[in-house]
TIVOVO-606721 format. One line per field, with one value per residue (C-alpha): chain; x, z, y. Coordinates in steps of 0.5 Angstrom, whole numbers, plus 2048, in hexadecimal, padded with zeros to 3 digits. Layout:
<fivos>
mol c(A,...) $
xx c(X,...) $
zz c(Z,...) $
yy c(Y,...) $
</fivos>
This chain:
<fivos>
mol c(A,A,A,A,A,A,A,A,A,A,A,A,A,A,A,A,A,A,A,A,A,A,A,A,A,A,A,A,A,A,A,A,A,A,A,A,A,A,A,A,A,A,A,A,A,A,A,A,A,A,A,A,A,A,A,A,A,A,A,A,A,A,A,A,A,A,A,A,A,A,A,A,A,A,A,A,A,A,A,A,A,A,A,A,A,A,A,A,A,A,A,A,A,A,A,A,A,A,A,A,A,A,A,A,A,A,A,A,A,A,A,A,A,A,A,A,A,A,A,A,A,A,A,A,A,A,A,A,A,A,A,A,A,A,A,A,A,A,A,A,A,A,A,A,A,A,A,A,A,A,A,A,A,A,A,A,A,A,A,A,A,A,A,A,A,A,A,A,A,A,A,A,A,A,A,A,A,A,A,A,A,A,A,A,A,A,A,A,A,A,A,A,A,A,A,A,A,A,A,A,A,A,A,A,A,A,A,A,A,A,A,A,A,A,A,A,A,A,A,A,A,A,A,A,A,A,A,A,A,A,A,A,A,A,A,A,A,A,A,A,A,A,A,A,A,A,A,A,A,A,A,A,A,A,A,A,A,A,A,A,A,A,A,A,A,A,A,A,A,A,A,A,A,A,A,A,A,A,A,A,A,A,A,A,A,A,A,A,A,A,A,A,A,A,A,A,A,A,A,A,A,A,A,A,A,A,A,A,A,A,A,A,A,A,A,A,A,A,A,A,A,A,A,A,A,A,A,A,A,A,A,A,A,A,A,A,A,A,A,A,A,A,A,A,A,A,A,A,A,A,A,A,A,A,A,A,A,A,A,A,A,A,A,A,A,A,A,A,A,A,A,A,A,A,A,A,A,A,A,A,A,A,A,A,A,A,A,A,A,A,A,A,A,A,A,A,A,A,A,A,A,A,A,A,A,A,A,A,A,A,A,A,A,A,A,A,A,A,A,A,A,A,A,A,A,A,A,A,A,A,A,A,A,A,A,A,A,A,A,A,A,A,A,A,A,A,A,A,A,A,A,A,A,A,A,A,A,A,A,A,A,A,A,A,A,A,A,A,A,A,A,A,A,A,A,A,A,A,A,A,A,A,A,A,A,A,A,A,A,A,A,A,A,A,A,A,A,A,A,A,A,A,A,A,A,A,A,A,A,A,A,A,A,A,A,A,A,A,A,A,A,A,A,A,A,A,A,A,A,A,A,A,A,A,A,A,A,A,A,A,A,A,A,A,A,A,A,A,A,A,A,A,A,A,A,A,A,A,A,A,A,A,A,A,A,A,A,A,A,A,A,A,A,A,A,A,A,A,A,A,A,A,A,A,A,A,A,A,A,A,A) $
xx c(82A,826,81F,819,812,811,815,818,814,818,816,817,80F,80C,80C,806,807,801,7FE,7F8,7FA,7F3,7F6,7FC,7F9,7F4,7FA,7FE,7F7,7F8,7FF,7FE,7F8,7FE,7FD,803,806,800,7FB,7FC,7FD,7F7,7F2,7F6,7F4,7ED,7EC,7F0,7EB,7E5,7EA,7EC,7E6,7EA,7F0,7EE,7E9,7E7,7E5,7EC,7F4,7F9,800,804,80B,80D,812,810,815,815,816,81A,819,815,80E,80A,802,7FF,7F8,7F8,7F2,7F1,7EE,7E7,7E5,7E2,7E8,7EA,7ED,7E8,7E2,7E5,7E7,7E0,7DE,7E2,7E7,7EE,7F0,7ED,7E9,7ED,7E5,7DF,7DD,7E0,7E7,7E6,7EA,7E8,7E9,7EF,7F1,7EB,7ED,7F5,7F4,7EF,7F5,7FB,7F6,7F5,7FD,800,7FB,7F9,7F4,7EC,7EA,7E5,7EA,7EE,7E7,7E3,7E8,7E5,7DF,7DF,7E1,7DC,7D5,7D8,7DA,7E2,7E3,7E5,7EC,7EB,7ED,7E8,7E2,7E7,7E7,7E0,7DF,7E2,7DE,7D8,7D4,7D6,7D3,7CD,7CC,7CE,7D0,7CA,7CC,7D2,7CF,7CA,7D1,7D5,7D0,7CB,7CA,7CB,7D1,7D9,7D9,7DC,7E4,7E5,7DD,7DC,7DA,7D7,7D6,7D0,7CF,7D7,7D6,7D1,7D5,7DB,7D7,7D3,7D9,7DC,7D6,7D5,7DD,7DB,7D6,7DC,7DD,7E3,7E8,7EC,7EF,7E8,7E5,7EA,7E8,7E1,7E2,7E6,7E0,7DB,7DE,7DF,7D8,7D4,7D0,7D6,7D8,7D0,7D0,7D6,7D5,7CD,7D0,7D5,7D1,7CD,7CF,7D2,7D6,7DD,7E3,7E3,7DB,7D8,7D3,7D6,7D4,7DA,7DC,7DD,7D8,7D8,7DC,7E2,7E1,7E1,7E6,7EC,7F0,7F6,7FD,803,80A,811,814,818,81F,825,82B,82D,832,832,82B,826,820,81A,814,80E,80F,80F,807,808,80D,811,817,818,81A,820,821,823,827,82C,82D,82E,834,837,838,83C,83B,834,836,839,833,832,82A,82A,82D,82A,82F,82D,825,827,82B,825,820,824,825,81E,81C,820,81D,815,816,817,812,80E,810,812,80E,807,803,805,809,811,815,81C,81C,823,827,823,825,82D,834,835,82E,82E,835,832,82D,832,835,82F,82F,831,833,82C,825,822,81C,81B,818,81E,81C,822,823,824,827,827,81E,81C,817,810,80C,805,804,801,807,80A,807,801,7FE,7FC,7F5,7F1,7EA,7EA,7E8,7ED,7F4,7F7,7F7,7FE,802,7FF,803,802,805,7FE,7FD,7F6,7F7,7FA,7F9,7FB,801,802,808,809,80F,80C,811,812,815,80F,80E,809,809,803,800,7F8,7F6,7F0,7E8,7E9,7E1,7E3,7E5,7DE,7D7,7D5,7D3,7CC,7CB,7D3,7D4,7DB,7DD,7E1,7E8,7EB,7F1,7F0,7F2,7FA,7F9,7F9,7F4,7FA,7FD,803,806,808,801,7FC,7F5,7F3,7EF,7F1,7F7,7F9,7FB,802,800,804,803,80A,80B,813,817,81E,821,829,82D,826,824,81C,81F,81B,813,812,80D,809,803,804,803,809,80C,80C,812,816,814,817,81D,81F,81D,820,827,827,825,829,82F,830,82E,828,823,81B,818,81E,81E,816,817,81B,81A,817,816,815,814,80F,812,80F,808,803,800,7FA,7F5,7F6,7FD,800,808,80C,812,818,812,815,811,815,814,815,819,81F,820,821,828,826,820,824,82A,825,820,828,829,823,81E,816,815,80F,811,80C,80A,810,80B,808,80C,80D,809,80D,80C,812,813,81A,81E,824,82B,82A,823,820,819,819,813,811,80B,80B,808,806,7FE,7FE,7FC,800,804,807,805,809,80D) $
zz c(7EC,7EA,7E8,7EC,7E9,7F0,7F7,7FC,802,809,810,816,819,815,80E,80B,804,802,7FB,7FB,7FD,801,805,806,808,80C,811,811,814,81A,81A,81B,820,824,823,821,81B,81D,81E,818,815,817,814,80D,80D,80E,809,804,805,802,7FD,7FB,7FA,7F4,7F8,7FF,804,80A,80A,808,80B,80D,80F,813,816,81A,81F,826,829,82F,82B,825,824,81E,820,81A,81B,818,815,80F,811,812,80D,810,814,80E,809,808,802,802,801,7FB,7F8,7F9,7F5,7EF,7F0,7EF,7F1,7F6,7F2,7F1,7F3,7F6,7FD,7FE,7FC,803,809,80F,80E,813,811,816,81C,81A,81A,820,824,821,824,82C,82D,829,827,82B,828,829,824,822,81F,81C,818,817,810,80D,80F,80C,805,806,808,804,7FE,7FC,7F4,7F1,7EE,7E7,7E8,7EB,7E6,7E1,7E6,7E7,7E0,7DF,7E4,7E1,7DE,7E4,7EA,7E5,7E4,7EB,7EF,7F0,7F7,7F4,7EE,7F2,7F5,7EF,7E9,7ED,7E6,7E2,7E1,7E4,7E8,7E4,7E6,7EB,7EC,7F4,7F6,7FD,801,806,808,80A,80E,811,813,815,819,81D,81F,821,825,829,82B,82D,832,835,839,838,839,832,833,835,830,82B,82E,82E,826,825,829,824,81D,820,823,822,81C,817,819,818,811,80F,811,80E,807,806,806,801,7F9,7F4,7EE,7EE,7EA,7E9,7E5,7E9,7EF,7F6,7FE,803,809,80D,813,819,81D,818,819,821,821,81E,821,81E,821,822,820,81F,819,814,813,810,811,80A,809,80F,810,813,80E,813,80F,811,812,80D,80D,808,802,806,807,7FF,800,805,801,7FB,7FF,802,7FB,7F8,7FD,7FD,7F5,7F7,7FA,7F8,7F7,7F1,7EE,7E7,7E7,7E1,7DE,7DB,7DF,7E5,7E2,7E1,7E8,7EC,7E8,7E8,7F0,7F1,7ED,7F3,7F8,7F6,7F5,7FC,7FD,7FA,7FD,803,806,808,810,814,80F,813,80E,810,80F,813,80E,808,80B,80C,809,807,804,800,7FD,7FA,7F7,7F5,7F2,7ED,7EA,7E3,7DC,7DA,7DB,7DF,7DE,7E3,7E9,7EE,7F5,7FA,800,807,80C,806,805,800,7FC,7FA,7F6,7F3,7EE,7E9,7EA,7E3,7DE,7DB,7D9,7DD,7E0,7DC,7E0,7E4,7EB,7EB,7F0,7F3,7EC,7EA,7E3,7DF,7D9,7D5,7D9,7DA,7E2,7E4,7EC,7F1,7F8,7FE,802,808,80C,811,816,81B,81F,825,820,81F,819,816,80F,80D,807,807,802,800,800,7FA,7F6,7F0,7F5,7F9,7F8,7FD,803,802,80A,80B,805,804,800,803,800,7FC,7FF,801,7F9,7FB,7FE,7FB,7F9,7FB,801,804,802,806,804,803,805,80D,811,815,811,80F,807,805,803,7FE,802,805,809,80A,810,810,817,817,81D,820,81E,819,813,80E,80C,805,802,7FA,7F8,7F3,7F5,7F3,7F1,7F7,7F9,7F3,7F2,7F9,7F9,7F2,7F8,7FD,7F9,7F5,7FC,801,7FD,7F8,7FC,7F7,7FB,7FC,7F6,7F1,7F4,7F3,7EC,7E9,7E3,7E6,7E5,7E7,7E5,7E4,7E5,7EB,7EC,7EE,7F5,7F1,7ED,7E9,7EB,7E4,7E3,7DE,7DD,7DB,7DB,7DD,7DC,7DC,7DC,7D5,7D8,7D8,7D0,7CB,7CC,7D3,7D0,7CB,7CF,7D4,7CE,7CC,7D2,7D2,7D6,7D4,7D3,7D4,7D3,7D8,7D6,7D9,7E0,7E2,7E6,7ED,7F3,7F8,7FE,803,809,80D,812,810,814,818,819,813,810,809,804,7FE,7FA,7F3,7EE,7E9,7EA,7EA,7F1,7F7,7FB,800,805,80B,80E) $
yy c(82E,828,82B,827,828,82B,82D,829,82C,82D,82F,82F,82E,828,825,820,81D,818,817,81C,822,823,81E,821,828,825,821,829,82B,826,828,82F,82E,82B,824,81F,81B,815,81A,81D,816,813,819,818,812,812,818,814,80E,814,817,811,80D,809,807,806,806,805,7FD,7FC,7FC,7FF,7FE,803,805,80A,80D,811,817,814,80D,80D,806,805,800,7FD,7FF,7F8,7FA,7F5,7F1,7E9,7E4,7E3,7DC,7D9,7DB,7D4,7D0,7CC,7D1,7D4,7CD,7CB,7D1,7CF,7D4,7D4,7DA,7DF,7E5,7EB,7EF,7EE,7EC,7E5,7E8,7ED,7EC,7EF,7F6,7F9,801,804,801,801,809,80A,805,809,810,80B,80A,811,817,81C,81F,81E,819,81E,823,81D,81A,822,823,81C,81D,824,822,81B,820,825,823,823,824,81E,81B,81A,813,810,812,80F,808,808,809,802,7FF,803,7FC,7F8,7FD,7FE,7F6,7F3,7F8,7FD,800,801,805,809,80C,80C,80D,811,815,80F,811,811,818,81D,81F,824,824,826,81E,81D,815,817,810,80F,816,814,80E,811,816,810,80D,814,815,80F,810,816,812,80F,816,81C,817,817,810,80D,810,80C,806,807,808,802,7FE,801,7FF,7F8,7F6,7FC,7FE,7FE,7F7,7F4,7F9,7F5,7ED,7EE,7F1,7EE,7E7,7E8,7E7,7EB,7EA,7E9,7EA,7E2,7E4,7E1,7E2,7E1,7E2,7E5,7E2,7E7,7E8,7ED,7E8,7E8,7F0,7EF,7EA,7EF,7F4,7F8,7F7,7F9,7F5,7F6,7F8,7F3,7F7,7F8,7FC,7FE,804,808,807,803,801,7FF,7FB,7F7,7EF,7EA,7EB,7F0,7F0,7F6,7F0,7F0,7F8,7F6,7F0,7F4,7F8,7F4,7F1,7F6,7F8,7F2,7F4,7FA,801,804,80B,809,805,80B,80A,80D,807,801,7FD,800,7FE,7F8,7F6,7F9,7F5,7EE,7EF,7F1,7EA,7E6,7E9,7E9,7E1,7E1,7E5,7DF,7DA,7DD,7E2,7E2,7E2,7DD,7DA,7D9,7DD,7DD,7E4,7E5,7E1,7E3,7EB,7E7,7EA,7E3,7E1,7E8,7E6,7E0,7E4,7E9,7E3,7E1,7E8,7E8,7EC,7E9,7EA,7E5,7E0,7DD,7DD,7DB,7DB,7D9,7D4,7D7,7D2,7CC,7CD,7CA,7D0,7CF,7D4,7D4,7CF,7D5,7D9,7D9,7DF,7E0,7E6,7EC,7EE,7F4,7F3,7FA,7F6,7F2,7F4,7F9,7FD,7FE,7FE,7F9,7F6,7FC,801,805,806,803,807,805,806,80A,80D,812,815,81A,81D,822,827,822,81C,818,815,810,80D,80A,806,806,801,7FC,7FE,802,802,7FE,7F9,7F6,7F9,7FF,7FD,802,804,806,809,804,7FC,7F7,7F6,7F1,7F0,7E8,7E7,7E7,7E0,7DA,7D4,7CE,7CB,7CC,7D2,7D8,7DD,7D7,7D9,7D7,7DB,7E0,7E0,7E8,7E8,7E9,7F1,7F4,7FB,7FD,804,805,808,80A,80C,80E,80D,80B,811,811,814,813,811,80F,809,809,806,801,7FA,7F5,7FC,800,7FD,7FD,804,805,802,807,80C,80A,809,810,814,810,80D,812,819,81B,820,81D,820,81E,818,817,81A,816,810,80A,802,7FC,7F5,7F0,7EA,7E6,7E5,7EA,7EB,7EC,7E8,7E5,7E4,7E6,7E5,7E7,7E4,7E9,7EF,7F6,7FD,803,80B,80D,812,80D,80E,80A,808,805,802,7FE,7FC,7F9,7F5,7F3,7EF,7EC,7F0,7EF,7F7,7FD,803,807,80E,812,815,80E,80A,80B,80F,810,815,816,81B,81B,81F,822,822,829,826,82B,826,825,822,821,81D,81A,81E,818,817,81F,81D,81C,822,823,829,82C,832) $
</fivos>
């Protein structure tokens, strides 16, 4: 038996697996109360955005998969705001910039998360919107003991919230300092938030539906929407060093609703994998996969090996440059050729023996592909603001984001990646105890590319929840936080435990890497041409061998990369789930 560093959990009532385990606790709770997988799913996220605060939030986004008993079907819940009206072009090229700031209010899109789980709850829960929201307004009025991690981020922010960002330190520094690890930490503005929304539901009648209604018309034209456009007007310093307003305002708020899409998906050995559409970054997934396949059989890949490094991380390259010139919202991404047997045999083709330095985007029905003119190497971001904190160059994780998956007793099943609204990322708007996101800064400052800004618009988002059915059948929910990397993490996931048979926990546990050889999502846009971080637990013999063939390599501490969350339901109908255990955060919960 192969020793994971906690067990694989089965059951047959429900299982829940996310990145805190207050999260993971609260959304069994809701389960035990009788509620379902979107019930559960729903409450997880709105305790994730308190216990949290440096990963997510309520003023950011969330994207969704999920599949209902009565319709395996799997549906994309889009939560991923908008680019507000006055988001142009040419506003930002008037303030002198060349690139959108990775933090502040200029760089907000409108946020999505909230009304995306309150139109998850309209359409699939089934519980009464107080028992969904009392666990997060418990832990924000009552107090919750604090990850270590965010003391340590916001001591990294600590001059900047003390100099520009006061509403953010009378949250942050009320001490004049970081709060301290696993200190009891309350947020009474945003309880009261919370509570003030529930209540004017509330008002709505008892009906549970109406109820939900009347929440999401309050968060888009009440006091939160005003709170929001009025704050986010005003100017704070942002990661460019200088002073800029926001262009959100309480119209942009009105004006946005989430959404529900069909997936992207591709068949890939006896399973179908279901992503969101080329408005993420959820394609380069299958991508990889079909490319892979066309290489020969996955079972036989030895991912303990540097050949296996080395033809993941080169296949990866190729998908993440079309990514780049390819995807973005409204774009007209060829996704079904880019996702064909023969498109991905002409990738196949330029995987070599050698590492590769280029970024080599593809030409899908004979298009000419046309990248950012910045997309070439320079060095990687530091400032603490800045980006969907990943891995930097030196291997040292700077955060990450979110992730939530849930499987009930009846065959509903969610997978869902909050992210965006983190504190370090926008100053707190005082009144509603929360900051705006920074996810506009995925966009870029030229014309004619697939994610140029434009109103309106979504961000191509590096968020990207996973679905796997079998025979029609949802069998798997898996995601990771991440940024660039929650994709590269999960393909090492989804090939050790769909393709090699590992069980959830081994597969989760096991070494990780990813490459850095395409340009980032996040400001400022850095690329490192050739560059690949490995767990140290690779070995030297592996490390060597792929520096050998030309590869840019970090060696990561041995527990530092990869985040991934996974619930599943097992042949005989048994439900399994597992959590990761770097961060010494997640957890999986379930019976």
């Amino acid at each position: 038996m192969t020793f994971t560093t906690r067990p694989t959990l089965r059951g047959t009532f429900g299982m829940v697996s996310s990145t805190h385990w207050l999260a993971s606790q609260s959304a069994m709770r809701i389960l035990e109360l009788g509620g379902n997988a979107f019930d559960a799913g729903a409450c997880a996220g709105f305790v994730l955005h308190v216990v949290e605060p440096h990963l997510n939030g309520p003023g950011g986004e969330v994207p969704a998969i999920i599949a209902t008993a009565a319709d395996p079907t799997p549906r994309v819940l889009c939560g991923q705001g908008v680019a507000p009206a006055g988001a142009t072009i040419e506003h930002f090229r008037a303030l002198g910039l060349e690139l959108i700031p990775g933090s502040g209010p200029l760089a907000a899109a409108v946020p999505g998360a909230v009304d995306a789980w309150l139109l998850l709850l309209r359409d699939h829960g089934s519980l009464p919107l107080r028992a969904v929201l009392e666990p997060a307004i418990g832990y924000a009025r009552n107090g919750h003991p604090l990850v270590a991690r965010v003391g340590e981020t916001v001591a990294t922010v600590q001059d900047l919230f003390s100099d520009h960002w006061p509403t953010s330190a009378s949250v942050w520094l009320a001490d004049g300092r970081p709060p301290r690890a696993n200190s009891l930490f309350k947020n009474s503005a945003y309880a009261d938030t919370l509570e003030r929304l529930l209540t004017t539901a509330e008002g709505a009648g008892s009906d549970r539906v109406a109820q939900v209604e009347r929440a999401r018309l309050t968060w888009r034209e009440g006091f939160i929407a005003e709170a929001i456009g009025d704050f986010s007007r005003r100017p704070h310093r942002d990661s460019s060093g200088e002073d800029h307003a926001g262009l959100i305002t309480a119209d942009d708020v009105a004006g946005f609703e989430a959404s529900w899409e069909e997936p992207a998906t591709l068949d890939w050995h006896g399973h179908t994998v279901a992503k969101t559409g080329a408005w993420g970054q959820g394609p380069a997934l299958l991508q990889s996969l079909a490319v892979l396949a066309e290489l020969g059989d996955p079972a036989d890949l030895d991912l303990a090996s540097a050949d296996a490094v080395h033809t993941t991380v080169e296949v990866q390259k190729l998908s993440y440059a079309d990514r780049e010139a390819y995807y973005g919202d409204g774009a007209d991404t060829p996704l079904k050729t880019l996702l064909s047997p023969a498109y991905a045999a002409s990738r196949a083709a330029l995987v070599g023996a050698e590492a590769s330095l280029e970024l080599r985007p593809g030409s899908p029905d004979g298009r000419t592909p046309v990248l950012p003119s910045i997309a070439a190497g320079n060095d990687l971001v530091t400032d603490a603001t800045v980006g969907e904190p990943t891995v930097s160059s030196d291997g040292v994780t700077r955060g990450d984001t979110c992730h939530v998956d849930v499987m009930d007793q009846w065959g509903n099943v969610i997978s869902a990646t909050p992210s965006g609204g983190w504190l370090q990322s926008s100053p707190t708007i005082p009144s509603l105890g929360f900051c705006l996101g920074s996810r506009l800064q995925m966009f870029w400052l030229e014309e004619g590319l697939a994610s140029s800004l434009a109103p309106g618009r979504r961000p191509r988002t590096t968020l990207t929840p996973t679905l796997v059915l079998r025979d029609g059948v949802p069998v798997l929910a898996c995601g990771s936080p991440g940024g660039d990397q929650q994709d590269q993490w999960q393909l090492l996931f989804l090939l050790r435990h769909l393709a090699g048979g590992q069980d959830l926990q081994e597969a989760v546990d096991a070494p990780a890497w990813h490459t850095t050889g395409f340009p980032s999502s996040f400001y400022p846009r850095a690329s490192e041409p050739g560059g690949l971080v490995i767990e140290s637990r690779l070995g030297a013999a592996v490390r060597d061998e792929l520096a050998r063939r030309g590869h840019a390599v970090t060696e990561s501490d041995a527990w530092s990369l990869g985040r991934l969350c996974a619930v599943s339901r097992e042949a005989d109908g048994v439900l399994a789930a597992a959590a990761n255990p770097r961060g010494m955060q997640g957890y999986a919960v379930g019976r």
